[in-house]
N, CA, C and O of each residue as an XYZ file, in Angstrom:
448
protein
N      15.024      8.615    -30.313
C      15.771      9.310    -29.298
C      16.109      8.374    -28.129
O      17.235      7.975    -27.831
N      14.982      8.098    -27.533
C      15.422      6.923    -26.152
C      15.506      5.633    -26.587
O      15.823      4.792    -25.746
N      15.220      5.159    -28.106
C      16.328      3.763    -28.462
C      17.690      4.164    -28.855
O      18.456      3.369    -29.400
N      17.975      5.270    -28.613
C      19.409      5.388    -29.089
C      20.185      5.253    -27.710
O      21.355      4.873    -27.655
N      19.250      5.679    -26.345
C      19.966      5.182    -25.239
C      20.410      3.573    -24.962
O      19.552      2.699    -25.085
N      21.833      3.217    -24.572
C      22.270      1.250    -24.548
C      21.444      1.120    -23.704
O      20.443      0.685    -24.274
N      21.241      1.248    -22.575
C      20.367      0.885    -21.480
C      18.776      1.024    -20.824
O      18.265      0.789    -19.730
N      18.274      1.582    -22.243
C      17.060      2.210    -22.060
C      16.181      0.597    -22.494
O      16.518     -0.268    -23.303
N      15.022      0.668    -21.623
C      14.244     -0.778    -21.883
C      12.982     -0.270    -21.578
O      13.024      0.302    -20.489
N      11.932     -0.244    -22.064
C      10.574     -0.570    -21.405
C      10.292     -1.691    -20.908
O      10.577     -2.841    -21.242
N       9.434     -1.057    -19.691
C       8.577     -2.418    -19.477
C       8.064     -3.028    -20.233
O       7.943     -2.622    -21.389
N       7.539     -4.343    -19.779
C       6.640     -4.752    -20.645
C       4.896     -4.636    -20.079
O       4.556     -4.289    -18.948
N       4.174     -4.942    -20.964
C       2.423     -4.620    -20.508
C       2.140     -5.337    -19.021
O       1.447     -4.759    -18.184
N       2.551     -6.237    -18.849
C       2.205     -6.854    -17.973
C       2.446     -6.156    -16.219
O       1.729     -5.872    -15.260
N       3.939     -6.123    -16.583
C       4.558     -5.212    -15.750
C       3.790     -3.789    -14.990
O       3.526     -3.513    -13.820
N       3.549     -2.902    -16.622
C       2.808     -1.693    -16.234
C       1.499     -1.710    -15.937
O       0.815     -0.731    -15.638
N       1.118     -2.947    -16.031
C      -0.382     -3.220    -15.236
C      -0.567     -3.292    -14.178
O      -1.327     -2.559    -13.545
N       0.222     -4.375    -13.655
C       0.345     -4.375    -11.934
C       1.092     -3.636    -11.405
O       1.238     -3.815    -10.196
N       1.958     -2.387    -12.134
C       2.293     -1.565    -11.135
C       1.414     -0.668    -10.947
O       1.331     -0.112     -9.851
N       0.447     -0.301    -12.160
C      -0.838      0.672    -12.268
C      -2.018      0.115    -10.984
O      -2.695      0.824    -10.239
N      -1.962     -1.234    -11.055
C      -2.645     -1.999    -10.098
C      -2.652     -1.615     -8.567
O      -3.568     -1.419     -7.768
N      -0.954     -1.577     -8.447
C      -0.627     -1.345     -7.519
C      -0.562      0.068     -6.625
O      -0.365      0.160     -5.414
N      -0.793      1.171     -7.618
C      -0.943      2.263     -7.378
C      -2.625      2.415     -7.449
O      -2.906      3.342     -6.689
N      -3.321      2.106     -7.796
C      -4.381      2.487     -7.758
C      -4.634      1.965     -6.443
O      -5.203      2.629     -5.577
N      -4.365      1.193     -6.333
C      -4.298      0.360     -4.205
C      -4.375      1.123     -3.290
O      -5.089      1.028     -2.291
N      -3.516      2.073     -3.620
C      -2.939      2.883     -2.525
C      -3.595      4.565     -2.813
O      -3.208      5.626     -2.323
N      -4.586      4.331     -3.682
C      -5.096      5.726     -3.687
C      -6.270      6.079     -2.306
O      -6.704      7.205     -2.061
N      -6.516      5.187     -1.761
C      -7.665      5.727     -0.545
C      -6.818      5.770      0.866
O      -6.469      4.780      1.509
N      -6.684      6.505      1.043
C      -5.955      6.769      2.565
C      -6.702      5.649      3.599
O      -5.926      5.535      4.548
N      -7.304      5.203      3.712
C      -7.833      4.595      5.043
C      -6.686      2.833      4.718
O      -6.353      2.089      5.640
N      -6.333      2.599      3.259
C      -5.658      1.450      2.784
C      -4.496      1.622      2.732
O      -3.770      0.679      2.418
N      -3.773      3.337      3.131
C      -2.430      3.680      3.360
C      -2.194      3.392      4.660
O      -1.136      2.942      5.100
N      -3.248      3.667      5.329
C      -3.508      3.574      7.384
C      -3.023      2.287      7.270
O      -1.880      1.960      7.592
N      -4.158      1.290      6.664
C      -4.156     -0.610      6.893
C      -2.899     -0.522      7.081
O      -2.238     -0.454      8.117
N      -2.485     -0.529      5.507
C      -0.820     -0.685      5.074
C       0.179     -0.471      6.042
O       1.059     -1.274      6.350
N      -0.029      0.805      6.568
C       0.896      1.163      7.206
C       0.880      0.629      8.829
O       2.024      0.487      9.259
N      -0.121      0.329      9.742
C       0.042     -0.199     10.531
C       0.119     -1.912     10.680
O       0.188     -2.510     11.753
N       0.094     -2.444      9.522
C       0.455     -3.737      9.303
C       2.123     -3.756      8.865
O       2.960     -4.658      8.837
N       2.157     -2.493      8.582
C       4.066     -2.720      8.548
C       4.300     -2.544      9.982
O       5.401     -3.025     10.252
N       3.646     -1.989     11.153
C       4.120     -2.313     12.408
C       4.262     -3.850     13.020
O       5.105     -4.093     13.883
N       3.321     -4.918     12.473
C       3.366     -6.262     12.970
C       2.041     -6.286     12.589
O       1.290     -5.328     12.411
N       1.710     -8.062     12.424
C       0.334     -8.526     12.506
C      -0.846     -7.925     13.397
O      -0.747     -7.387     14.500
N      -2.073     -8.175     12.575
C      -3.019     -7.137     13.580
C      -4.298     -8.080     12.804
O      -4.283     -8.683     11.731
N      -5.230     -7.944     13.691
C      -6.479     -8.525     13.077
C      -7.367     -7.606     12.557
O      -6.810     -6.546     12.273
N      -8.575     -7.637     12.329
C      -9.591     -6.463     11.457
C     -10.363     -5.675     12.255
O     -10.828     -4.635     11.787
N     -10.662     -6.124     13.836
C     -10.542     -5.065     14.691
C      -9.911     -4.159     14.874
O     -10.442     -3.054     14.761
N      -8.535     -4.267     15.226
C      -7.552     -3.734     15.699
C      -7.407     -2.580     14.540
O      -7.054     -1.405     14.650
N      -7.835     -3.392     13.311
C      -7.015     -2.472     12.095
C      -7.972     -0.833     11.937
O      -7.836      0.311     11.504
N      -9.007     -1.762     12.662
C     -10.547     -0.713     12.367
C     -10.339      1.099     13.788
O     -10.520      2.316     13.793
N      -9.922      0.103     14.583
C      -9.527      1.180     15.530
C      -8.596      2.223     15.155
O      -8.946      3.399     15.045
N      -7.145      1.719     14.910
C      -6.257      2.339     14.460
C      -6.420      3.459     12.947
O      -6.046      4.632     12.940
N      -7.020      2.781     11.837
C      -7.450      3.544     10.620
C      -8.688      4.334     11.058
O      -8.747      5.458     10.560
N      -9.933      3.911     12.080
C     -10.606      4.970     12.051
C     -12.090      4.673     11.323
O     -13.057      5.434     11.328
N     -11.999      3.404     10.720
C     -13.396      3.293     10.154
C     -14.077      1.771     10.585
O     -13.502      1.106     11.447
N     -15.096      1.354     10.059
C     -15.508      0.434     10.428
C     -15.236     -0.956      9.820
O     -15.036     -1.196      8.630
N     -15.266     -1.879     10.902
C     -14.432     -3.146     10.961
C     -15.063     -3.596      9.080
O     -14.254     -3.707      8.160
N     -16.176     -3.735      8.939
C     -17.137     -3.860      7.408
C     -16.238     -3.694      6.763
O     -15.839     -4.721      6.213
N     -15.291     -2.162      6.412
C     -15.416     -1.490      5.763
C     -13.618     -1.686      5.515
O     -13.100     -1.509      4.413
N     -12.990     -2.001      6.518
C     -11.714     -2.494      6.746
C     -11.290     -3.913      6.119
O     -10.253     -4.175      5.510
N     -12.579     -4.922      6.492
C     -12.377     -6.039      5.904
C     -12.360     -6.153      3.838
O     -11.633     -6.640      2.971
N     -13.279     -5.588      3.893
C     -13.641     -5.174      2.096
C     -12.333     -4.668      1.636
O     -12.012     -5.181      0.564
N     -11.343     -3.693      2.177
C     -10.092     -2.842      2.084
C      -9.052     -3.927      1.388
O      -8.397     -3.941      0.345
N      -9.279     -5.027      2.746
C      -8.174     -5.991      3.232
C      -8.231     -6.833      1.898
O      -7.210     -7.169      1.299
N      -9.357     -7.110      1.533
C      -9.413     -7.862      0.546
C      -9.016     -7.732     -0.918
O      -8.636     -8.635     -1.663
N      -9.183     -6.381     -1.201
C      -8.315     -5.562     -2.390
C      -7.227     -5.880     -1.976
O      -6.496     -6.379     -2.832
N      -6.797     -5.783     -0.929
C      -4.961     -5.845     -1.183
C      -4.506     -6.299     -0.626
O      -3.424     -6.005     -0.118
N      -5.350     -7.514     -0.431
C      -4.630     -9.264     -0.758
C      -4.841     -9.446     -2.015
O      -3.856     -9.761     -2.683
N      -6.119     -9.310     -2.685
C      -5.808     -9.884     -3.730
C      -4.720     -9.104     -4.864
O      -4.366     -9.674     -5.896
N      -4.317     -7.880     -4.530
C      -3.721     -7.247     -5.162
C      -2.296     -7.770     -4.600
O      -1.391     -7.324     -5.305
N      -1.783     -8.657     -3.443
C      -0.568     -8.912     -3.120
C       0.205     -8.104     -2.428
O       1.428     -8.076     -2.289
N      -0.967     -7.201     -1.852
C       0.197     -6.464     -0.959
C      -0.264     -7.026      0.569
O       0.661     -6.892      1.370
N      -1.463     -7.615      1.148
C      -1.012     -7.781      1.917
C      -1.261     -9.919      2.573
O      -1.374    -10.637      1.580
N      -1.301    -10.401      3.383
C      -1.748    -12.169      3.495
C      -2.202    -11.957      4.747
O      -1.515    -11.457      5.638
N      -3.527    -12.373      4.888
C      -4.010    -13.337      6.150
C      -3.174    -14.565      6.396
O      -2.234    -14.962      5.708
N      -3.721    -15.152      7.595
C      -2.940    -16.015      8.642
C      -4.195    -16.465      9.651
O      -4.339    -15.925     10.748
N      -5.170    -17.613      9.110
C      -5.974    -18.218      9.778
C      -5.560    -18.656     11.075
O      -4.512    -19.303     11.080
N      -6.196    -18.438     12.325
C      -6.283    -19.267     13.965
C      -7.616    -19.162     14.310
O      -8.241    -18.157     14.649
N      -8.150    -20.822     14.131
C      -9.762    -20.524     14.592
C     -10.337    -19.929     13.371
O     -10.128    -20.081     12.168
N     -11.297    -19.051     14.230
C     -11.926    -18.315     13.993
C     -11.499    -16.608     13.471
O     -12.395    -15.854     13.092
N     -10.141    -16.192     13.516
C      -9.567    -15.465     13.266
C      -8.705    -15.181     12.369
O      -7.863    -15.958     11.920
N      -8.864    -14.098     12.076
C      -7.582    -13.864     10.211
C      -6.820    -12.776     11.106
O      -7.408    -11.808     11.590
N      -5.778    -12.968     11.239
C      -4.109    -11.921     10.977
C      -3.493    -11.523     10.355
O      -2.441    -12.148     10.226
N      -3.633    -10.361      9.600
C      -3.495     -9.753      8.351
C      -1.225     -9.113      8.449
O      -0.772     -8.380      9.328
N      -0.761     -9.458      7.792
C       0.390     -8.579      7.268
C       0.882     -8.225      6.045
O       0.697     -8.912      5.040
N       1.537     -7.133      6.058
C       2.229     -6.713      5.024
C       2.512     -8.193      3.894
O       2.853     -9.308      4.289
N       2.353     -7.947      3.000
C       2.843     -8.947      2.492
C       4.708     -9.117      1.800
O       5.139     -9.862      0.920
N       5.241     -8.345      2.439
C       6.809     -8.056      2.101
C       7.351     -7.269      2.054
O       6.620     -6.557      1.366
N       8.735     -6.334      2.388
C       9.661     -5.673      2.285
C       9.101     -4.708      0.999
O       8.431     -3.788      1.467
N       9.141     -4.679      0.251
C       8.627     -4.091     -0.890
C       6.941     -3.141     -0.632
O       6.652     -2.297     -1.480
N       6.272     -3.310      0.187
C       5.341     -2.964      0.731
C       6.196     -1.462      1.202
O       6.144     -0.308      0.777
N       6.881     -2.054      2.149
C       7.563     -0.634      2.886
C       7.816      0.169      2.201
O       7.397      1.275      2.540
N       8.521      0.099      1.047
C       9.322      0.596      0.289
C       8.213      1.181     -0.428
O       8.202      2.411     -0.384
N       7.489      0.758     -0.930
C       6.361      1.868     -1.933
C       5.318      2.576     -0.715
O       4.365      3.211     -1.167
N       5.445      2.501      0.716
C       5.051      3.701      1.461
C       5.918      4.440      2.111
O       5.584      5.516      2.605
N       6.969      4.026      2.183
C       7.803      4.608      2.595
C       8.480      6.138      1.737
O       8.998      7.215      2.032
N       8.136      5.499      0.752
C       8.426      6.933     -0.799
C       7.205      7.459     -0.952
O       7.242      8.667     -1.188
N       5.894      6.882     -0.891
C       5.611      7.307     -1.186
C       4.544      8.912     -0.237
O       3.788      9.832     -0.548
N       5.477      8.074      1.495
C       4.933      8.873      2.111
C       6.095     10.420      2.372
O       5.925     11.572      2.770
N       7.332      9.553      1.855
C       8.160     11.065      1.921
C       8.003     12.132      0.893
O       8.468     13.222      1.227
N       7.371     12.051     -0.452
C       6.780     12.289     -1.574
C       6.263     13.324     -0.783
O       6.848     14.392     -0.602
N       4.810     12.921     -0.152
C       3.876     13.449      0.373
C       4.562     14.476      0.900
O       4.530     15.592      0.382
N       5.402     14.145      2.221
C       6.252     15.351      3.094
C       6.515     16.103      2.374
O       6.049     17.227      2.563
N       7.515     15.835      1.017
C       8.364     16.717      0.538
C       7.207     18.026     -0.178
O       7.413     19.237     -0.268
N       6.161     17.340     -0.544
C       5.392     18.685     -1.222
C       4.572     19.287     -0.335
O       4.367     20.469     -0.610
N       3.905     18.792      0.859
C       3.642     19.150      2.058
C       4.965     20.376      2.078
O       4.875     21.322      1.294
N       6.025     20.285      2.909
C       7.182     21.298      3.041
C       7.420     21.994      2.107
O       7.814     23.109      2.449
N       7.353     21.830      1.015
C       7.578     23.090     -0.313
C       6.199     23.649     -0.125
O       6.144     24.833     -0.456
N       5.073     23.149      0.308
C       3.504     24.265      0.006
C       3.567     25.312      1.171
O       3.033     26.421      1.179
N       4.413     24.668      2.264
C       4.200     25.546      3.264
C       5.387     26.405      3.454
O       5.427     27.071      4.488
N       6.019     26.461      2.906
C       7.620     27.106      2.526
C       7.311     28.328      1.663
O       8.085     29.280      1.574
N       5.852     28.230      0.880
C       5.756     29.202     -0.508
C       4.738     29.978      0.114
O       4.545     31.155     -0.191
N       3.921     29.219      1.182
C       2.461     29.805      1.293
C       2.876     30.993      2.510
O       2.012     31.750      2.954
């Protein structure tokens, strides 16, 4: 049926790994917070700890999933790491995936 579509392609494994990767990233809200206030500008692991709400420990461990997952890069000075987004594409998978959220948010409260 969908090889009979011209334009139909699967991914390949690799692909659907790191996007699975990439979604599993973003399943703890306190790493949607990081995320999202590192799309405001660079911030260090204090700052990040204030803003998300939990402890600096617990922020840094976060940070480190998703660098190594590529979503987000430190930026050594001294004694200090400056964490950002790691690219345009960052935005874009919270940006959907926070209007997602809205949109079924507004349909639950539309029915309820």
């Amino acid at each position: 049926m969908h090889t009979e579509l011209p334009e139909f392609e699967m991914p390949n494994d690799e692909q659907v790994h790191l996007a699975a990767e990439t979604f599993r990233m973003l399943t703890d809200p306190t790493r949607i917070k990081i995320l999202w206030a590192l799309l405001q500008g660079e911030s260090s692991v204090a700052c990040l700890a204030e803003l998300a709400g939990a402890a600096p420990t617990a922020v840094s461990q976060h940070l480190a999933k998703l660098r190594l997952a590529g979503l987000v890069r430190g930026r050594r000075v001294g004694t200090f790491v400056y964490y950002s987004a790691a690219n345009n594409h960052v935005r874009s998978l919270l940006d959907q995936a926070l209007f997602h959220a809205d949109k079924i948010e507004q349909g639950s409260s539309a029915t309820g």
